[in-house]
C-alpha positions in Angstrom: -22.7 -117.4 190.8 -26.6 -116.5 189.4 -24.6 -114.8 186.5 -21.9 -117.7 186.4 -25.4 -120.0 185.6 -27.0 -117.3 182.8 -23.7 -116.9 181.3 -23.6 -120.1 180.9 -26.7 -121.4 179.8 -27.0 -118.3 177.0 -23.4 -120.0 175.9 -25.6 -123.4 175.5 -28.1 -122.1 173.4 -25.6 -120.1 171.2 -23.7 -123.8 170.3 -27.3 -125.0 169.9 -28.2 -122.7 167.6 -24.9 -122.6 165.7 -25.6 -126.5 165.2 -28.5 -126.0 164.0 -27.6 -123.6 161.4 -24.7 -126.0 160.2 -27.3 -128.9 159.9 -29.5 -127.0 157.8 -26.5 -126.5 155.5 -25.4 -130.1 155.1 -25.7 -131.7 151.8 -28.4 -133.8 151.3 -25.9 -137.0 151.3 -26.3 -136.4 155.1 -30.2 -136.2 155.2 -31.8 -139.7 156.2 -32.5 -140.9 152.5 -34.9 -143.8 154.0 -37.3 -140.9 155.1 -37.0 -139.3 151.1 -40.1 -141.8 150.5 -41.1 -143.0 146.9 -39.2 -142.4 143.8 -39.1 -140.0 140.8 -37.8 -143.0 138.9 -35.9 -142.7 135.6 -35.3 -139.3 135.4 -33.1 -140.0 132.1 -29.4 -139.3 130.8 -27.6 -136.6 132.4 -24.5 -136.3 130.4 -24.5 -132.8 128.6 -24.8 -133.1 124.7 -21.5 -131.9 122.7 -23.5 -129.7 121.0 -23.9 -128.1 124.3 -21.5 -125.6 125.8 -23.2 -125.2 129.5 -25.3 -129.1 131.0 -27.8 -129.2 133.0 -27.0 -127.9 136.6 -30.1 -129.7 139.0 -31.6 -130.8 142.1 -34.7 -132.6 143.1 -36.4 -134.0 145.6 -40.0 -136.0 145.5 -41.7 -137.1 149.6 -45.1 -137.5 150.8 -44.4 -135.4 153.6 -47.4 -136.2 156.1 -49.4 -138.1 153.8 -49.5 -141.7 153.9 -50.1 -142.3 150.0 -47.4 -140.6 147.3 -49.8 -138.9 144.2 -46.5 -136.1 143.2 -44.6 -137.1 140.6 -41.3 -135.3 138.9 -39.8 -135.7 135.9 -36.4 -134.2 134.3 -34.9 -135.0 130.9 -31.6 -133.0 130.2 -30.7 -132.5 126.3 -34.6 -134.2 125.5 -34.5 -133.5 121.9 -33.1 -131.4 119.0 -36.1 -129.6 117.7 -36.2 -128.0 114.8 -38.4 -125.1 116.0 -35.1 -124.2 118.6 -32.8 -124.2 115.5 -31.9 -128.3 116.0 -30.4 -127.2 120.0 -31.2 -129.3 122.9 -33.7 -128.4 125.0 -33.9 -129.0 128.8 -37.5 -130.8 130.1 -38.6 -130.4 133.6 -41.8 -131.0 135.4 -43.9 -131.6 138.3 -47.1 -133.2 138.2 -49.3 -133.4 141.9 -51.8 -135.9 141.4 -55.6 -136.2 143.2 -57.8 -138.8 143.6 -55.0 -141.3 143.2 -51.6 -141.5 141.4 -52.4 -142.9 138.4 -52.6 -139.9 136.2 -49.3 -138.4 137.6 -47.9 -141.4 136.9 -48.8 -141.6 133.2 -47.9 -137.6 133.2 -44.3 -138.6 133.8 -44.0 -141.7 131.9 -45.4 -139.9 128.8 -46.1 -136.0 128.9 -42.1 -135.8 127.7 -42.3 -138.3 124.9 -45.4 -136.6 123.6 -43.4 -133.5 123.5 -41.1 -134.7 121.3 -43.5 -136.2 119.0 -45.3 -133.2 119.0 -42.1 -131.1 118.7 -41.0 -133.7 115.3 -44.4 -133.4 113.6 -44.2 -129.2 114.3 -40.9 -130.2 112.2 -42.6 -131.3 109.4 -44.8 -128.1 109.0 -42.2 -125.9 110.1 -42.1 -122.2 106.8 -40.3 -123.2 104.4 -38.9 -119.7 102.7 -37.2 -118.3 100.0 -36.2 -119.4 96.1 -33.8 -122.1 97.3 -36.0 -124.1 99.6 -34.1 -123.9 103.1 -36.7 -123.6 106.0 -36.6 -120.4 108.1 -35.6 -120.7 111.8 -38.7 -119.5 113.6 -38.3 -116.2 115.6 -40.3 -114.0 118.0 -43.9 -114.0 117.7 -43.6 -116.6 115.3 -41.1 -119.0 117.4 -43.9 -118.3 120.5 -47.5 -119.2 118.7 -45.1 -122.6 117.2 -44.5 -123.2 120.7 -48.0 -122.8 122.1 -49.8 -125.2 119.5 -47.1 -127.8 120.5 -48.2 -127.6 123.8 -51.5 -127.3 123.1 -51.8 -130.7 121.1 -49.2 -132.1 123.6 -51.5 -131.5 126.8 -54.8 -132.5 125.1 -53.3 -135.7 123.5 -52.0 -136.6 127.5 -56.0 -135.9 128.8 -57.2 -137.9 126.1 -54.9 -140.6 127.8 -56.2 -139.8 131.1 -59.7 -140.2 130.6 -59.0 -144.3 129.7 -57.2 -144.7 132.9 -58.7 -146.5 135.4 -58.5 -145.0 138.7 -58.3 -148.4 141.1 -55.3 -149.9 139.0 -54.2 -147.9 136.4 -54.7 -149.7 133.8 -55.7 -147.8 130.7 -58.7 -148.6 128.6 -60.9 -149.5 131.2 -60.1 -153.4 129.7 -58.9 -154.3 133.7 -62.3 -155.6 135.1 -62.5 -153.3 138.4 -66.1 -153.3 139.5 -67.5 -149.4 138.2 -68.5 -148.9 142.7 -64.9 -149.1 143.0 -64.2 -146.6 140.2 -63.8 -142.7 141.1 -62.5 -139.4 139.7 -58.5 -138.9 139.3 -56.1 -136.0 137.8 -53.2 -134.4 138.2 -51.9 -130.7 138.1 -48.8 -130.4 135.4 -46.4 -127.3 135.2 -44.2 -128.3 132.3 -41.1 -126.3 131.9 -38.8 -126.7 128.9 -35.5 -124.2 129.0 -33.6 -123.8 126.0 -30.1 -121.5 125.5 -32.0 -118.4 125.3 -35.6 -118.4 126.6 -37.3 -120.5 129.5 -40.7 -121.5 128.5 -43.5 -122.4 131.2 -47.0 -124.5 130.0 -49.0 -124.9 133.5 -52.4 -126.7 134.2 -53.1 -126.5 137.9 -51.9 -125.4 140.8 -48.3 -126.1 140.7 -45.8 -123.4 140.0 -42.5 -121.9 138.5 -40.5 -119.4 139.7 -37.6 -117.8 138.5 -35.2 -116.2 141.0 -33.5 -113.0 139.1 -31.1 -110.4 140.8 -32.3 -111.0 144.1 -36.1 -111.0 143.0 -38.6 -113.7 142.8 -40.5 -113.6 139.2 -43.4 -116.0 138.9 -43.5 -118.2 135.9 -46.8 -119.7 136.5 -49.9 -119.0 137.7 -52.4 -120.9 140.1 -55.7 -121.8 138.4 -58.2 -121.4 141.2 -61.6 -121.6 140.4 -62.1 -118.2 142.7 -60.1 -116.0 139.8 -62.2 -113.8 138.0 -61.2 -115.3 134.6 -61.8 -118.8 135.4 -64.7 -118.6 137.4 -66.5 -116.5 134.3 -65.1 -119.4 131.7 -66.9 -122.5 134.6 -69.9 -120.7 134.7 -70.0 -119.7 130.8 -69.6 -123.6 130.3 -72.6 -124.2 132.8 -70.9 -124.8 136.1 -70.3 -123.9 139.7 -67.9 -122.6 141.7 -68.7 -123.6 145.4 -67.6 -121.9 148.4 -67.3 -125.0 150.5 -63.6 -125.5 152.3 -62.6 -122.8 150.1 -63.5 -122.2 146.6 -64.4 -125.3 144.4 -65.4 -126.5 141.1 -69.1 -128.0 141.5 -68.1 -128.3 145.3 -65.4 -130.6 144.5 -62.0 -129.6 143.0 -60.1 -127.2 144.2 -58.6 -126.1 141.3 -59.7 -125.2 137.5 -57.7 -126.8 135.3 -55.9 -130.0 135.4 -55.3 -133.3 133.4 -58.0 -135.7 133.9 -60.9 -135.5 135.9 -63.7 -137.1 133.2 -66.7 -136.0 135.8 -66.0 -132.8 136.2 -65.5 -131.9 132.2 -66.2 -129.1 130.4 -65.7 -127.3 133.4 -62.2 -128.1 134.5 -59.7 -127.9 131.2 -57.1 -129.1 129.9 -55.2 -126.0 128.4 -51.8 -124.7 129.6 -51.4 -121.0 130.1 -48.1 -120.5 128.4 -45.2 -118.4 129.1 -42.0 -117.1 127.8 -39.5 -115.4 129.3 -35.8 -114.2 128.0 -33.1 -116.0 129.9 -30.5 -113.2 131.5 -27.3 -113.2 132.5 -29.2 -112.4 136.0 -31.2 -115.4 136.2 -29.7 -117.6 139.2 -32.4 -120.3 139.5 -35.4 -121.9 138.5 -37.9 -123.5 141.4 -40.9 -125.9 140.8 -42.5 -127.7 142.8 -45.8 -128.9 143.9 -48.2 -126.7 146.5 -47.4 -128.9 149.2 -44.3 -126.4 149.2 -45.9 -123.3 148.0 -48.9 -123.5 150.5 -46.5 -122.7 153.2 -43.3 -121.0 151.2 -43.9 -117.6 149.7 -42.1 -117.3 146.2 -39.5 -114.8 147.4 -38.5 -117.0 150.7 -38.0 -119.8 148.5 -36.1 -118.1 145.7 -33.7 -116.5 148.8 -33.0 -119.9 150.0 -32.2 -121.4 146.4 -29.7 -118.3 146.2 -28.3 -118.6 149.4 -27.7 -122.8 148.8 -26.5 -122.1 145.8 -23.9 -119.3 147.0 -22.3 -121.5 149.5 -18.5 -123.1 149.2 -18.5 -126.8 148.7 -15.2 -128.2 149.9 -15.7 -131.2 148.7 -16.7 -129.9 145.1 -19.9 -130.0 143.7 -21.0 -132.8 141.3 -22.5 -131.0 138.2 -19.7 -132.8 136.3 -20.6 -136.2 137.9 -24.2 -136.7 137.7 -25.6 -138.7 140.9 -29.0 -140.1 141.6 -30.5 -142.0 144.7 -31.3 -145.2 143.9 -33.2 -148.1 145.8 -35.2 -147.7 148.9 -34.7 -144.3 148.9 -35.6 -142.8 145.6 -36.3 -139.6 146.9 -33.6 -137.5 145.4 -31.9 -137.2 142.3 -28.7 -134.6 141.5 -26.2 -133.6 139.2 -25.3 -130.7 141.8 -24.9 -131.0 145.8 -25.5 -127.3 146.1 -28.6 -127.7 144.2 -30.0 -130.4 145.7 -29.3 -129.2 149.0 -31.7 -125.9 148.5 -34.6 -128.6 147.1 -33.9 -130.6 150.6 -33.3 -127.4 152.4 -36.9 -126.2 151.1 -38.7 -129.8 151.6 -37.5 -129.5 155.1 -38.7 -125.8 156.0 -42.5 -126.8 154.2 -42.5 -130.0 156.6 -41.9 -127.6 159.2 -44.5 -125.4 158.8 -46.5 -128.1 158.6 -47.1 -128.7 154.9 -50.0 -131.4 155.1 -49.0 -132.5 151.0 -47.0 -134.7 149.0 -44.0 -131.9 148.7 -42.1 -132.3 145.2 -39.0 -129.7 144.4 -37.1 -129.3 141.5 -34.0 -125.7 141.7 -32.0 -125.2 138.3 -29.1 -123.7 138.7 -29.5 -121.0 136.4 -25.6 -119.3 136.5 -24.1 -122.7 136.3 -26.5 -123.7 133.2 -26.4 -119.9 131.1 -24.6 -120.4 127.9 -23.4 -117.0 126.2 -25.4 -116.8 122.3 
């Protein structure tokens, strides 16, 4: 009979278990949206281009997790433009921004950091080689194509902290033309890891400490890197600029910021900058997707678990079809998530879930491409 009782209760836990695992698999249709929290807002058209062969194949998911106020922001624009430095192709824009000190500044990052780009990306137009007897401008390539891309970046990120420093941090009005009281006034920024993919190469400008990585043949390949003010080069560029880093809580910049660079932050200038670091990487047939998100996942979610969980969503049979060719997005009080993909969206809710359970204390924003839907032979 005592074996009778352990038989059954190991039978219990098994179903239990097996529940479990079948929950964490649902689409997240079946997640309480009213819990998703505040919005990513407009995140624009999703309707591939016809001069496309492959559209955009996403998931996304903004919360404040255990926070009470929301300062993450996302933002996604399929098919943003047709720059003439990518040979008049679309180009895919995809970003996270985690604000501090208030929301303001993410929230500008998203309304504008995009439509900067393009201006940026239209005037690099204008100045693009022009080569040869007959006149006809030269499609930029390699080394070439990459410096084009890092002075539009460059001018697109300092024009967006130029913004920043005339937004006032109680309201967020800019230009300081809003009447707050200056005691009520006090220091805001935000992170920004910017990531535009075209057909061929996926290009990462980061300012912060919110990341991009790329999940290739089973392997997790950073895009991105952290700007802490601990790391050798940044710590030598603060002090060269007359700063501090401060041990206190961990390592800060005059004992305040924990991070190096970022948009905004007026008071602590020159010392915390501006200036993405820039990457390029060559897109391959074994790329299977792109995560970014804010540290309130990667504080708790190593690179490679969250690239194996992206796979493994990814991988699984929808019998109900995915949605890539019906884009979806979560409207109302519940503006959480936005989709063109249930498998995709699914690993970004599957990953906000797992951070909230190992007790991610941040805003958590997550954004997986699905790289082997979205690969277009050239």
């Amino acid at each position: 009979m005592f074996s009778d009782k352990n038989d059954y209760s190991d039978n219990c836990r098994m179903r239990r278990r097996h529940r479990g695992i079948q929950m964490r698999r649902q689409h997240h249709t079946n997640l309480s949206l009213s819990y998703l929290g505040q919005g990513i807002g407009e995140v624009g058209k999703m309707e591939s281009s016809s001069s496309r062969e492959a559209e955009t194949v996403v998931g996304a998911i903004s919360i404040p997790g255990r926070q009470r106020v929301m300062e993450d922001t996302i933002s996604i624009r399929p098919n943003l433009c047709l720059p003439e430095i990518n040979q008049r192709r679309p180009i895919d824009f995809f970003a996270v921004y985690d604000g501090h000190g208030g929301r303001h500044v993410a929230s500008m990052c998203k309304e504008r950091m995009h439509e900067v780009l393009e201006e940026e990306l239209m005037r690099m137009r204008n100045n693009v080689d022009m080569g040869g007897s007959s006149g006809r401008r030269q499609p930029l390539e390699g080394q070439r194509m990459e410096e084009a891309w890092k002075r539009v970046f460059k001018c697109c990120f300092l024009k967006i902290d130029e913004m920043a420093s005339c937004i006032c941090s109680e309201c967020g009005s800019v230009g300081y033309e809003c009447g707050c009281p200056p005691s009520v006034l006090k220091p805001t920024g935000s992170t920004a890891v910017v990531v535009v993919l075209t057909d061929e190469t996926i290009i990462v400008a980061n300012c912060g400490d919110s990341r991009a990585v790329l999940s290739r043949s089973g392997s997790a390949i950073p895009l991105s890197y952290d700007h802490k003010p601990d790391k050798r080069e940044e710590r030598d560029r603060i002090e060269a600029c007359g700063g501090r880093v401060v041990f206190t809580d961990g390592a800060r910049v005059e004992g305040v910021l924990s991070m190096s660079r970022a948009i905004g932050d007026n008071n602590l200038k020159p010392y915390i900058t501006s200036e993405p670091e820039i990457t390029f990487t060559k897109r391959e047939a074994e790329d299977e997707c792109l995560i970014i998100a804010s540290d309130g996942l990667w504080d708790v979610i190593s690179s490679d678990i969250a690239c194996a969980v992206g796979r493994e969503c990814l991988r699984q049979r929808d019998p109900a079809g995915d949605l890539s060719s019906r884009p979806s997005s979560v409207e109302g009080d519940s503006r959480g998530a936005m989709f063109s993909s249930r498998k995709a969206c699914s690993a970004a809710a599957l990953l906000t879930r797992l951070a909230l359970g190992r007790n991610s204390c941040d805003n958590i924003s997550v954004i997986v491409v699905d790289l082997k839907r979205n690969h277009t032979a050239v």
